[in-house]
C-alpha positions in Angstrom: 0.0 0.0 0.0 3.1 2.5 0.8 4.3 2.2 -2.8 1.1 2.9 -4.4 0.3 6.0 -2.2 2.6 8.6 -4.2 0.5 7.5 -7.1 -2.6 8.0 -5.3 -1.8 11.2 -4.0 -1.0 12.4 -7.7 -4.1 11.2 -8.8 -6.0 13.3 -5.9 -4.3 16.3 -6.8 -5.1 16.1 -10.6 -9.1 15.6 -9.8 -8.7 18.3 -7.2 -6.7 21.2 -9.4 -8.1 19.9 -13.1 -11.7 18.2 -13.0 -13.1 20.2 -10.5 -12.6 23.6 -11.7 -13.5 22.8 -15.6 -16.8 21.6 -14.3 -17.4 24.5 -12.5 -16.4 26.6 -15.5 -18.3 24.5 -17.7 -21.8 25.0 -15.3 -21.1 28.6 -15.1 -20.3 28.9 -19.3 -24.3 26.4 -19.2 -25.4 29.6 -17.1 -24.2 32.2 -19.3 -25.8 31.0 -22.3 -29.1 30.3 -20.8 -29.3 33.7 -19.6 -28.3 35.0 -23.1 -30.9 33.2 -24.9 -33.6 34.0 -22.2 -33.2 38.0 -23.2 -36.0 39.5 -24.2 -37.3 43.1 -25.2 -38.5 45.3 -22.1 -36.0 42.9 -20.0 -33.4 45.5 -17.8 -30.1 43.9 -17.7 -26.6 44.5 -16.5 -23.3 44.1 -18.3 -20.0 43.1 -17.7 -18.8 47.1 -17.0 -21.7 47.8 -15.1 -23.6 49.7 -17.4 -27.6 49.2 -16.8 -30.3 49.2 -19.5 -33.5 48.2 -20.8 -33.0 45.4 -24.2 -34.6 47.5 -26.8 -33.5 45.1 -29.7 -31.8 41.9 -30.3 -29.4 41.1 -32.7 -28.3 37.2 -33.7 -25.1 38.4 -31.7 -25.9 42.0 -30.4 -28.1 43.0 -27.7 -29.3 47.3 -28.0 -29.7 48.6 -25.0 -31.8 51.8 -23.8 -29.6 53.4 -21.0 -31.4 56.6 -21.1 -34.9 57.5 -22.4 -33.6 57.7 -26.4 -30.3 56.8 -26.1 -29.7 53.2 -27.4 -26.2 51.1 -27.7 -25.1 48.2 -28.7 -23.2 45.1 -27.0 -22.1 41.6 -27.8 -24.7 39.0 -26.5 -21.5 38.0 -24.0 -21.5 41.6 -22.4 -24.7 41.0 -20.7 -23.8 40.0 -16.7 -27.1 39.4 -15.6 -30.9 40.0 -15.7 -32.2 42.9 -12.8 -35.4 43.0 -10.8 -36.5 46.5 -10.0 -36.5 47.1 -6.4 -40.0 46.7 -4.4 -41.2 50.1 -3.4 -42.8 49.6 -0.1 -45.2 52.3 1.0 -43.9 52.7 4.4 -39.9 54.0 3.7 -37.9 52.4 6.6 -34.9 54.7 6.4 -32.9 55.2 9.2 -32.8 58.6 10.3 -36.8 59.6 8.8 -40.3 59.0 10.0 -43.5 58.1 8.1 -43.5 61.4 6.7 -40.4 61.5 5.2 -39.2 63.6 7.2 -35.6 64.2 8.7 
């Protein structure tokens, strides 16, 4: 058993440093392209640089995006980070520092 256990411990270390990590990046590369092909106009997005819009068309490889009421650019499919949900409004505001009023 004590002459087999260098081999053993190579083997470890190549699942650990080699498999492992490619299926990770291979799950997270599944990810990407799911969320690419789910775009769709009127969806508000987020891209790599952290630029935030609303998909106003889609190209087989492009994506424009409406940053500003009128102002429309384009990106590569790839540049898209991820999909955003506006943020709940709640009625009552429950900022530290202000009362139901909105008040200071």
């Amino acid at each position: 058993m004590d002459k087999y256990f260098p081999f053993i411990l190579l083997a470890l270390a190549v699942v650990l440093l080699f498999v492992l990590p490619a299926r990770q990046r291979k799950r997270m590369a599944e990810k990407q392209q799911s969320l690419q092909q789910s775009l769709a106009v009127g969806t508000p997005v987020m891209t790599t640089s952290g630029l935030q819009g609303t998909v106003a068309r889609l190209g087989d490889g492009t994506v424009d995006l409406e940053i500003a009421p009128g102002v429309v650019v384009t990106f590569v499919r790839q540049a898209i980070l991820e999909v955003r949900t506006p943020a709940a409004e709640s009625a009552d505001d429950d900022t530290p520092g202000r009362s139901a009023d909105g008040t200071l």
